[in-house]
C-alpha positions as CSV (number, residue, x, y, z in Angstrom):
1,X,29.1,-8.6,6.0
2,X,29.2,-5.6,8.1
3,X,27.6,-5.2,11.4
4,X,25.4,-2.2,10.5
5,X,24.4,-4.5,7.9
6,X,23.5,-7.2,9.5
7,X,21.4,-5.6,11.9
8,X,17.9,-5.1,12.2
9,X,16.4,-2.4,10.7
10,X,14.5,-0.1,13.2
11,X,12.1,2.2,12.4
12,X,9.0,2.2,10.1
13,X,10.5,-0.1,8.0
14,X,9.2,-3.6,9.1
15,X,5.9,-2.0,9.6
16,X,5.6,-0.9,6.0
17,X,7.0,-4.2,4.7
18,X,3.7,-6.1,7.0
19,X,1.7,-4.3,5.8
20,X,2.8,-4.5,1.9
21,X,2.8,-8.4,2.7
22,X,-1.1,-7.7,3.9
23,X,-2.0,-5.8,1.3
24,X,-1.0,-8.2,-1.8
25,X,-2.2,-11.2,0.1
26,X,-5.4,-9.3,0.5
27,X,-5.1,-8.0,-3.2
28,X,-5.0,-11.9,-4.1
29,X,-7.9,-12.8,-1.8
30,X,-9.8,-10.3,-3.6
31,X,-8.8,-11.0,-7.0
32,X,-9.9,-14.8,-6.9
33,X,-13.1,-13.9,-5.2
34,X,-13.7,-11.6,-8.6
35,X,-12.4,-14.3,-10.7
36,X,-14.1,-17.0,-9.1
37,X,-17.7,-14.7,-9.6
38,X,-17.1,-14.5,-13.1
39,X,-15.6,-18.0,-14.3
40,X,-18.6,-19.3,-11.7
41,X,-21.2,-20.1,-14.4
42,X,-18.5,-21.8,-16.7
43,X,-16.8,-24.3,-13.8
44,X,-19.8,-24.7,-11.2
45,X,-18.6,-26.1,-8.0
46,X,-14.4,-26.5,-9.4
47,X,-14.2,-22.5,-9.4
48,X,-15.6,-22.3,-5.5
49,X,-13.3,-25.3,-5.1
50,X,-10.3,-23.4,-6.5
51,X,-11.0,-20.1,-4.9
52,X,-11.1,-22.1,-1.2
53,X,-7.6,-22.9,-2.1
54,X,-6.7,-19.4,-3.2
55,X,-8.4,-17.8,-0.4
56,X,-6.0,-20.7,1.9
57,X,-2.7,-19.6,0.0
58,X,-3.4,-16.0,0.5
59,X,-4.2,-16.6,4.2
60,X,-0.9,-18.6,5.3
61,X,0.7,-15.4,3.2
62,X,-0.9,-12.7,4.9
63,X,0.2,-15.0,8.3
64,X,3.6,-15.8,7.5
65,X,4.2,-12.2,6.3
66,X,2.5,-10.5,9.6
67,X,4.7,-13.5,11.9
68,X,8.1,-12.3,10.0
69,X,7.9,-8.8,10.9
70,X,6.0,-8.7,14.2
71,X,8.8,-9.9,15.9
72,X,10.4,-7.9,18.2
73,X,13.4,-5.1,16.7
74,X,15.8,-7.7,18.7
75,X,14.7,-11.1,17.5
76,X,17.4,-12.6,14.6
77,X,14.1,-14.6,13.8
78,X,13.6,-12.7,10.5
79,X,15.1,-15.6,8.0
80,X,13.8,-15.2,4.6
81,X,13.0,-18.9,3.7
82,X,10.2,-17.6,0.6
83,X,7.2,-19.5,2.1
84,X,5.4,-16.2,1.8
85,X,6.2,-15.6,-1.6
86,X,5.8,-19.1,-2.5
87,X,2.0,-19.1,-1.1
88,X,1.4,-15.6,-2.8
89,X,2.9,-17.4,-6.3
90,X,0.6,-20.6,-6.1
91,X,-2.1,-18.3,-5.3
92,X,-1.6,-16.2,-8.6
93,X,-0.6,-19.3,-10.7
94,X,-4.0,-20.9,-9.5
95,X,-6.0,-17.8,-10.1
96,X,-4.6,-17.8,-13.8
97,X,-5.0,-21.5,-14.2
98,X,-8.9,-20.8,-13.2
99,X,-9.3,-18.5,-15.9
100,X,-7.3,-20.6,-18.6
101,X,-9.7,-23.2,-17.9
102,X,-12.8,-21.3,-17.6
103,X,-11.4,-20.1,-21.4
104,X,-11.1,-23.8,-22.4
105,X,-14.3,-24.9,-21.5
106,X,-16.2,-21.6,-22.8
107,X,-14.0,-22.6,-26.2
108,X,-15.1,-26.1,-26.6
């Protein structure tokens, strides 16, 4: 690998890719609190139970993606080790596994 390659980008790039990280953790928050109104009725206390857990995901992404990218422009620090994407994946899968079981019990 090159040099200019391995270097850090500067410019608006890191900025844009915080606040990208923000906005789909903030996307995520948002979309369990809608699914967690709806299936609410159907799951009683498990979907407010499951949404605390969504809400935590998307939190530790929003922080992990804001920590990666505040660094300063000189900081090798930026390793990409897929925490934040991990968090932001067992947020979704757990948003769709609230609705597949709000379907189930609606079902039966």
């Amino acid at each position: 690998m090159s040099e200019l390659a391995r270097a850090t980008p500067f410019g608006a790039q890191p900025e844009r890719t915080a606040l990208a990280w923000q906005r789909t953790a903030l996307a995520s928050a948002g979309g369990a609190a809608i699914i967690a109104r709806h299936s609410g009725e159907t799951l009683g206390p498990a979907a407010l139970v499951i949404l605390l857990a969504t809400l935590a995901m998307a939190a530790t992404a929003f922080a992990l993606g804001r920590r990666r990218y505040a660094t300063a422009p000189v900081e090798p620090s930026r390793r990409r080790d897929g925490r934040a994407p991990f968090a932001l994946a067992l947020a979704v899968t757990a948003m769709a596994l609230t609705e597949l079981l709000a379907l189930a019990v609606t079902m039966s």
